[in-house]
N, C-alpha and C positions, 0 to 999 in steps of 0.2 A: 422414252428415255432408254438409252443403252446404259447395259448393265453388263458389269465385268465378269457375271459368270458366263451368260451367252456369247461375249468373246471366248473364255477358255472352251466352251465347246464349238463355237464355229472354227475357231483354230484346228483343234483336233479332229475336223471333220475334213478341212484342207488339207491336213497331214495326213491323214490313214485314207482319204478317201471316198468313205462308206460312212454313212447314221450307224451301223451295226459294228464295225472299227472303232468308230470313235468312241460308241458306249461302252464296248472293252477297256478300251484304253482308259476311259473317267469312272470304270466303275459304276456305269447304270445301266437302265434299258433304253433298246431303241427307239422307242415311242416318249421317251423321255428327250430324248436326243432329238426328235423332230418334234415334238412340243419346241423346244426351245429355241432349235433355228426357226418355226414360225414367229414365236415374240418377238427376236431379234428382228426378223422382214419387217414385221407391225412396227416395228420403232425406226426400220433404216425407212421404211416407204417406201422399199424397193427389193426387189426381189435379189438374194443374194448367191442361190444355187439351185443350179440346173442340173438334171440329171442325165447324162450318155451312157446309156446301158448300164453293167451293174456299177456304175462309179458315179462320183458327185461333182460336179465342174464350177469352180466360180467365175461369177459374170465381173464383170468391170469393178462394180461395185462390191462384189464381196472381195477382190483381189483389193481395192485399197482400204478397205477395214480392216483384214487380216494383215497388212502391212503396219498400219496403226498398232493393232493390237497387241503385237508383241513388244513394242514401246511404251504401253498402257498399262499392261500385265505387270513388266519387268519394275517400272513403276510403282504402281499399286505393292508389288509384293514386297520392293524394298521401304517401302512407307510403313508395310504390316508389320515390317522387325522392327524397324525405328523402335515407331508407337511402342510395340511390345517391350523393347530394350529400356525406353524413358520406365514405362509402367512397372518394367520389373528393377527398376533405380540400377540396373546397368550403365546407364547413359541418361543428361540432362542435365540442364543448367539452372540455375538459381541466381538470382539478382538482391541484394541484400545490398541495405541505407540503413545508415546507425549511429547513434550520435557519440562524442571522441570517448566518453565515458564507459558505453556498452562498449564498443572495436576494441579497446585494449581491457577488459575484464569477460564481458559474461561472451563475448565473438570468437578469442582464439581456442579455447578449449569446443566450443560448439562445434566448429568448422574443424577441428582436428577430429574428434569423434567422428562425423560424419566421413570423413575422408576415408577414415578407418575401416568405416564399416562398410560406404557406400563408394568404393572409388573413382567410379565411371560417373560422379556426379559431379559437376565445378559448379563453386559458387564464388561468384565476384562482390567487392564491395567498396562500395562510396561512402563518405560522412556528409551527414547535413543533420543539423537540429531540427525536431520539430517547431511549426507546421509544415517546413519546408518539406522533411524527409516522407509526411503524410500527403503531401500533393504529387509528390513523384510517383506513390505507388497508384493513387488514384488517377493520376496522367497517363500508366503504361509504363513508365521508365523503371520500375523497381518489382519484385516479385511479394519481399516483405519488407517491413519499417522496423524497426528497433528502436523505441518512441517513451516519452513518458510526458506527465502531468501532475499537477499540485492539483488533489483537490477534486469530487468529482464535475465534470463539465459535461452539463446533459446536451445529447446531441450528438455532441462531436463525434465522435466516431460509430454511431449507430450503421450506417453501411458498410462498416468493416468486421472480419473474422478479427477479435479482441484474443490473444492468448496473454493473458497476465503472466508475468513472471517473478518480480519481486517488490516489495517496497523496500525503497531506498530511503535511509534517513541523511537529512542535513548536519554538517560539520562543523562547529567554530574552530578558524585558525585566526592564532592570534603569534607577535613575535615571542620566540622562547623570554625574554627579557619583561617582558608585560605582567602588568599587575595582575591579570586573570590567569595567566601561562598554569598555574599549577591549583587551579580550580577543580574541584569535581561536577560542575555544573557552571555555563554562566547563560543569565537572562540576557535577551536582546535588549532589555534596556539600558542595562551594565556597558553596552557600547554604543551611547548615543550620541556620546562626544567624540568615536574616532571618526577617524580618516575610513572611509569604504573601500575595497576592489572588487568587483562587482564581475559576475561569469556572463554564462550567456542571456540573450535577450530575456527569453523566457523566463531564467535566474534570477536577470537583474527584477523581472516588475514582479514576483513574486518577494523576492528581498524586501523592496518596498512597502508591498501591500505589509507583509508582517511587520516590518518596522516603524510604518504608521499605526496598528493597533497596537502595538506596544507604547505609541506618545510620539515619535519622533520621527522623521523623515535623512536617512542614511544621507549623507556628505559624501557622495561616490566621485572620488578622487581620479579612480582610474577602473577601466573596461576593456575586458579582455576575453575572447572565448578556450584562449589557451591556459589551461589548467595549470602544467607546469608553472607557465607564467604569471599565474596569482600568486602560488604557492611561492616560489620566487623573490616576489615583490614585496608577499607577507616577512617571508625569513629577512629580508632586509630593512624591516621594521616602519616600511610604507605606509604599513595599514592594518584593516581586519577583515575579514573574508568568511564567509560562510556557503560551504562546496559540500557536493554530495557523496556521502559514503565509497562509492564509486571512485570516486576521481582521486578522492584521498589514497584512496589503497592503490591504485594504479602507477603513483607517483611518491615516491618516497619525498616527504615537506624538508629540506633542509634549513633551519635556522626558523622552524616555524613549530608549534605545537598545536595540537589538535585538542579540540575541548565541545562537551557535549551543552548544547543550544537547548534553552526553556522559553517561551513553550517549541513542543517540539516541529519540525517544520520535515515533510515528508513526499516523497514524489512517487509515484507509481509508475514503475516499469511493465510496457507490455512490447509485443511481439504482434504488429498488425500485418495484414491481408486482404485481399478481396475474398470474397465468397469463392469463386470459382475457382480460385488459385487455391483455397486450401484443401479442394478434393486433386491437386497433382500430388503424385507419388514426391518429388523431389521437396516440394513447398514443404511440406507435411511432414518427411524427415527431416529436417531442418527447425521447421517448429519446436517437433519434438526434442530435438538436439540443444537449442536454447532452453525450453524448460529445463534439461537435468544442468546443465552448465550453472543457468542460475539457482537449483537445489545447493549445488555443491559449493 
């Protein structure tokens, strides 16, 4: 195998001439120097320089590696900064998938810190709920998830870097005009006669599941992954809605009030990865940038 430091010295050995030149020039000795043009022969299989008196001559074959080489070199060294520049969060990109709830609460203050601190880093981003947004990173398409779950589900995500970040509690929005509107508490069972609007997939069959052991099975009228658009539908006296802490706050409810759910119904926010991705410099700030987002 050719190795790029026996380029740099057979280079320098074309340029100055002499094994005793070129160990000036790098900095060693000449028996070092001709150590290494032998390794380099053992690897080309071919003898690379000949000697004409006190000078060194290259045959056929050392004139077209030494042509190579400085295309190899210039190469290799601009790769060394790259690397260097990602590692030292100068430079690097970041791929973030998140669901509509995280993107406009715990993403823009993360991403603005980071910008902050790390400017040379870009990080782009997609929405998709989970499972979707957890197939994308496991596919290659996404760097991290911004993911959550009711409940623990064993398994699931055992081959991912798990960064917890908050528990999120569930909503009741009911119309300002509603009999519960000015409750300090209402039971899911207290709404087993409405009308439903019902969120995302995952939303809706968790609604369910809760609203079956409470006795009843939800009347879900209308389905919507757009927040706004529940909240919306609630304020125009549609229906009742149960949305997570998140979405509430993100979205000012007009003509809708917001009322705390017995028993309580809770989703866990994390920040997933691969193993591998979270030893990059860029991944890992970023991480860290959603943990304080979500502290704050």
């Amino acid at each position: 195998m050719i190795e790029a430091r026996h380029l740099r010295v057979l280079r320098a050995v074309a340029t100055t001439g002499s094994f005793s030149a070129a160990a000036r020039e790098l900095g060693c000795t000449q028996p070092a120097v001709s150590q290494q043009m032998k390794a380099l022969e053992s690897s080309a299989g071919t003898t690379l320089l000949i000697r004409t008196g006190r000078e060194m001559r290259l045959t056929q074959a050392g004139e077209a590696l030494v042509r190579h080489a400085s295309g190899i070199l210039a190469g290799l060294t601009a790769a060394e900064e790259e690397v260097a520049a990602i590692a030292g969060l100068r430079a690097g990109r970041v791929r973030l998938v998140s669901f509509p709830s995280g993107s406009s609460t715990l993403v823009p203050g993360a991403l603005a810190a980071l910008r902050a601190e790390h400017p040379g880093t870009r990080v782009s981003l997609v929405e998709a709920e989970p499972p979707r947004s957890v197939d994308l990173l496991r596919d290659g398409d996404c760097d991290i998830a911004l993911a959550f779950r009711y409940g623990a589900s064993g398994g699931e995500w055992d081959d991912l870097v798990v960064r917890p970040l908050l528990t999120d509690r569930l909503i009741g929005l009911v119309p300002e005009g509603h009999r519960l509107a000015g409750a300090a508490e209402v039971s899911i069972g207290e709404l087993a006669d409405e009308s439903w609007i019902a969120g995302c997939p995952r939303c809706r069959r968790q609604l369910v599941e809760v609203c079956e052991e409470s006795g009843f099975t939800p009347r879900i009228d209308f389905a919507t992954d757009d927040y706004p658009a529940v909240m919306g539908l609630v304020g125009a006296g549609l229906g009742v809605a149960v949305l997570p802490e998140l979405a509430v706050e993100s979205v000012r409810p007009k003509g809708a009030r917001a009322v705390p759910v017995a028993p309580a119904i809770e989703r866990e926010i994390v920040a997933l990865t691969l193993p591998d991705l979270a030893r990059v410099p860029a991944v890992a700030a970023t991480l860290d940038q959603l943990s304080l987002a979500a502290a704050r």
